[in-house]
C-alpha positions as CSV (number, residue, x, y, z in Angstrom):
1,X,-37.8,-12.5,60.8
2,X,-34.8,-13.2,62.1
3,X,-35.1,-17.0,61.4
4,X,-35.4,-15.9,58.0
5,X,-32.1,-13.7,58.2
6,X,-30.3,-16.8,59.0
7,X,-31.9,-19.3,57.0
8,X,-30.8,-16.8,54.0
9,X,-27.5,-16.3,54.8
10,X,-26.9,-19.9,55.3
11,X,-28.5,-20.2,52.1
12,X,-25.8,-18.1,50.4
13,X,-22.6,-19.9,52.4
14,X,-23.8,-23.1,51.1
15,X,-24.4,-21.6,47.5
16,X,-20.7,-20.2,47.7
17,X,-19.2,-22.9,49.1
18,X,-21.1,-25.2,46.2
19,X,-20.0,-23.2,43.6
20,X,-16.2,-24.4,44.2
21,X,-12.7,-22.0,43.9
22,X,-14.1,-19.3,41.0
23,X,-16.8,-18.1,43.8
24,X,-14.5,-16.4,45.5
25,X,-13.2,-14.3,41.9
26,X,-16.6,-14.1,40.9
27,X,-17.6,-11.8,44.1
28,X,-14.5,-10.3,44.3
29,X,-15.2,-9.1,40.5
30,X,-18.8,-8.3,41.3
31,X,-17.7,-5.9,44.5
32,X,-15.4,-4.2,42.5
33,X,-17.8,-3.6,39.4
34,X,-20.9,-2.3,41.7
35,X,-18.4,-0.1,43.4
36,X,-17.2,1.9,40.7
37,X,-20.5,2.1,39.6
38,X,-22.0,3.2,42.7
39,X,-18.8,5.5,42.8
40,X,-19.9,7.4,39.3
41,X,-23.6,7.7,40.5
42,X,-22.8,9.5,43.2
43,X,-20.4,12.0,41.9
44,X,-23.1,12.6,39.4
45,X,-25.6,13.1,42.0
46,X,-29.3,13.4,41.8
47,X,-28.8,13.9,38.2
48,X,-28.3,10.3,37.4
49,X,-32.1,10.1,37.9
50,X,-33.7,13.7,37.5
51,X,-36.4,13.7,34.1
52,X,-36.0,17.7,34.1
53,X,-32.6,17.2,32.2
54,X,-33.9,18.4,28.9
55,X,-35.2,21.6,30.0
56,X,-32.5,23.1,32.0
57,X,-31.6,24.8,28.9
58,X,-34.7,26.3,27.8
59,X,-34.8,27.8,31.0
60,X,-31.9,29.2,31.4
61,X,-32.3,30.5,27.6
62,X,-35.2,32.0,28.8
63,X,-34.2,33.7,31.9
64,X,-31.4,35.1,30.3
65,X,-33.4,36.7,27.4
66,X,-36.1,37.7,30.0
67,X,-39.0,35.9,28.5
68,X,-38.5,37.0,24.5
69,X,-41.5,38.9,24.0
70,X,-41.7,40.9,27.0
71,X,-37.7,41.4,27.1
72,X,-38.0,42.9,23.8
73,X,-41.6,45.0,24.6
74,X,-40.2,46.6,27.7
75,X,-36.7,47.0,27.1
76,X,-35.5,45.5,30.1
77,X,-31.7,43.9,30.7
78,X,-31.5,40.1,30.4
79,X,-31.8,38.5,34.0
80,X,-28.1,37.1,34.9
81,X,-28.8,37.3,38.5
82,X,-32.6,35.2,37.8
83,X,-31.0,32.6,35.7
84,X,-28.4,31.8,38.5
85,X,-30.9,31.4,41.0
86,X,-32.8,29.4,39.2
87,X,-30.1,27.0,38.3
88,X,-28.7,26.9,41.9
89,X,-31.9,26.1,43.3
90,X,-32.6,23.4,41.1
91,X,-29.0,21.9,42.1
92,X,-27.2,19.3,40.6
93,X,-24.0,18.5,38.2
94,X,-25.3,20.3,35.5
95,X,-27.0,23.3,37.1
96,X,-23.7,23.6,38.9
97,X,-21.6,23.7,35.9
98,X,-23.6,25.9,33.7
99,X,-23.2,28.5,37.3
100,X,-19.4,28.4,37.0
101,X,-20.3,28.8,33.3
102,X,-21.9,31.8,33.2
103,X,-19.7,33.2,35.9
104,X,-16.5,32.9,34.1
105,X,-18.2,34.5,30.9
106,X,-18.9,37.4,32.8
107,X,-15.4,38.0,34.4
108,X,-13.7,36.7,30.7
109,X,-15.7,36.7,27.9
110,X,-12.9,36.8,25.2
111,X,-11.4,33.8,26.7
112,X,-14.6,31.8,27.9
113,X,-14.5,28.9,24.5
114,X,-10.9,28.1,25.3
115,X,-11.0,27.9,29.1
116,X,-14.9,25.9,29.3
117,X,-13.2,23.2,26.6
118,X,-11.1,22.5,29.2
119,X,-13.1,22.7,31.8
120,X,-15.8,20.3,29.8
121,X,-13.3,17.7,29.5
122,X,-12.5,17.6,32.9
123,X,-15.9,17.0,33.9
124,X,-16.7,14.6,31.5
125,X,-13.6,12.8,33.1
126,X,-14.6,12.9,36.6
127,X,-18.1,11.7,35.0
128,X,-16.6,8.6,33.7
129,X,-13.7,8.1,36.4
130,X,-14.1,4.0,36.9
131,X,-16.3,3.8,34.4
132,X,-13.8,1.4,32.5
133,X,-13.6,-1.0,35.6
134,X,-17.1,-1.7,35.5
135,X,-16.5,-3.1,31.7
136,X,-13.8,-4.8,32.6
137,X,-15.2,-6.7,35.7
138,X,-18.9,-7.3,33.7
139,X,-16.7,-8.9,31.1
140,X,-14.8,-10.9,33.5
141,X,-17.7,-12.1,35.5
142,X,-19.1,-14.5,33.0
143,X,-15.9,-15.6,31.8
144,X,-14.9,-16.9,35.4
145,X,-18.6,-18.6,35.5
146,X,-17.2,-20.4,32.5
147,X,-14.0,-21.4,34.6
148,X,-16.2,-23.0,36.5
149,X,-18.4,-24.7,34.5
150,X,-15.2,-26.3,32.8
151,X,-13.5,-27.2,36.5
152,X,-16.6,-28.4,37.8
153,X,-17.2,-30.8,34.5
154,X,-13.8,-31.6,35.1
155,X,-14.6,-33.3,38.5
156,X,-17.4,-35.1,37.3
157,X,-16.1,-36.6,34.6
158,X,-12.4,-37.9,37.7
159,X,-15.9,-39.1,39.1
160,X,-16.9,-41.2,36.7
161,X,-13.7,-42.3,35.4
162,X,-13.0,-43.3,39.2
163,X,-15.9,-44.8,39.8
164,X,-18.3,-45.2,37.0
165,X,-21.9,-44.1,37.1
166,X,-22.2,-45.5,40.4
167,X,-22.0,-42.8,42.5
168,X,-24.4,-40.2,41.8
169,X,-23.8,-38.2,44.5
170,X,-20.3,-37.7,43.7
171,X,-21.2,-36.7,40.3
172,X,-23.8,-34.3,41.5
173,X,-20.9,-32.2,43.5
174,X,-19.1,-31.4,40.3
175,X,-22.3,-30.3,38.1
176,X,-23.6,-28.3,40.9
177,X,-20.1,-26.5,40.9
178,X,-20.8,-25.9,37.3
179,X,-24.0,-24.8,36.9
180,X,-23.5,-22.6,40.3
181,X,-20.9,-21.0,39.0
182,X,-21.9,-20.0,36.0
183,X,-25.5,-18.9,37.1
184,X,-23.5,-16.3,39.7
185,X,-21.2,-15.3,36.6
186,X,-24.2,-14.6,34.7
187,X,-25.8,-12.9,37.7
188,X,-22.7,-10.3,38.3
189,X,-22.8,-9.6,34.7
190,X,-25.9,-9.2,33.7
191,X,-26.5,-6.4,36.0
192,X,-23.5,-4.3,35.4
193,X,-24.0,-4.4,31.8
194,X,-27.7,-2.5,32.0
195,X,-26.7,-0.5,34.6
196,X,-23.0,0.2,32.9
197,X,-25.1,1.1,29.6
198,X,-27.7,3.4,31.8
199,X,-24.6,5.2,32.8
200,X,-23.3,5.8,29.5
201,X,-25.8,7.4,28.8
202,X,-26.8,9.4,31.0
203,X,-23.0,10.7,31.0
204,X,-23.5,11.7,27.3
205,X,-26.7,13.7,27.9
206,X,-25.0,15.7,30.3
207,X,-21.7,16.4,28.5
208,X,-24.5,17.1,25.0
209,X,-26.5,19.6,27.7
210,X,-23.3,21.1,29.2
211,X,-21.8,21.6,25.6
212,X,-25.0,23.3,24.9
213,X,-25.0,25.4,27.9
214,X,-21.9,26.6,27.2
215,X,-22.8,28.0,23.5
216,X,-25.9,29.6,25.1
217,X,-24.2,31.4,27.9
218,X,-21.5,32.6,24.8
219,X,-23.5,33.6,22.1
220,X,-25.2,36.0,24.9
221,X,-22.5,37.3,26.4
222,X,-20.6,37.7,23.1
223,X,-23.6,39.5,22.1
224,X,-23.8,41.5,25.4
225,X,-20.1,42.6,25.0
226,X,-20.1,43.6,21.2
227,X,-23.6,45.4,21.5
């Protein structure tokens, strides 16, 4: 195993060091780019992944009504207390904010639209804090494979003006730089772009859900408060 290890790792140092100058852009661009993005998938926690994201608001829709049919056969108030212990035990961005939610309608619920605008947009930014890096460095990536492909051409062609097609190994250096720096380009970028896209979205069903949540938990407290 460990002969492995070190059979791998010499593996990489003599990719990096074939791949000439850009190799050392290239993983500084790649670093950067899986750290934001690693950055944004933990602030939104477990519900980067979760499936259940569709039906936190039926639930809560639910628990606040008291199950329709039987709130309206036995007459009974709508479960505040239920629906926010439901949604804290479930945990998570979203169950979190759709708590403070329904807290701050019950303490204000003349002022709840103004105050959970501004509260959406601020967690939509802390959502999406970084989230332009990523762009920035998957676009970069594959450009500075490129750089590479050109300098390493460059020193094959000095090669062969130097010393004609006589000296193959020579010639081999620079199209190894070339081709090995555009494949780790290519691998940087590739990556970050799904992943960078899976984030996206997953940050636009949770400000859609939010944005719902926040209508739910007005219309019934608006309700509440002129009945």
């Amino acid at each position: 195993m460990s002969n492995s290890f070190y059979i791998f790792v010499e593996s990489l140092r003599n990719t990096y060091e074939a791949g000439g100058v850009v190799m050392l852009p290239i993983l500084i661009a790649g670093v950067i780019g899986f750290y934001f993005l690693f950055s944004s998938w933990f602030r939104i926690g477990r519900d980067f992944f979760r499936k259940d994201i569709h039906r936190v608001i039926k639930r809560m829709r639910l628990d606040l009504n008291g199950g329709n049919e039987e709130y309206e056969k036995n007459g009974e108030e709508p479960s505040v207390t239920k629906a926010l212990r439901r949604l804290r035990k479930r945990g998570g961005l979203l169950s979190r904010e759709l708590c403070y939610a329904i807290e701050v309608a019950q303490e204000n619920p003349a002022g709840f639209r103004d105050y959970m605008q501004v509260r959406l947009a601020k967690t939509v930014r802390y959502m999406e804090q970084g989230n332009h890096v990523i762009s920035v460095m998957a676009s970069a990536a594959p450009l500075l494979g490129l750089l590479g492909t050109v300098t390493g051409m460059v020193s094959t062609f000095e090669v062969i003006t130097l010393y004609g097609n006589q000296n193959p190994v020579l010639m081999a250096d620079g199209i190894s730089e070339a081709l090995i720096s555009t494949q780790s380009g290519l691998l940087v970028a590739f990556p970050l772009t799904l992943l960078k896209q899976r984030l996206d979205e997953r940050v636009e069903i949770l400000r859609q859900k939010m944005e719902l949540g926040a209508t739910v938990i007005e219309n019934y407290f608006v309700e509440k408060v002129e009945g």
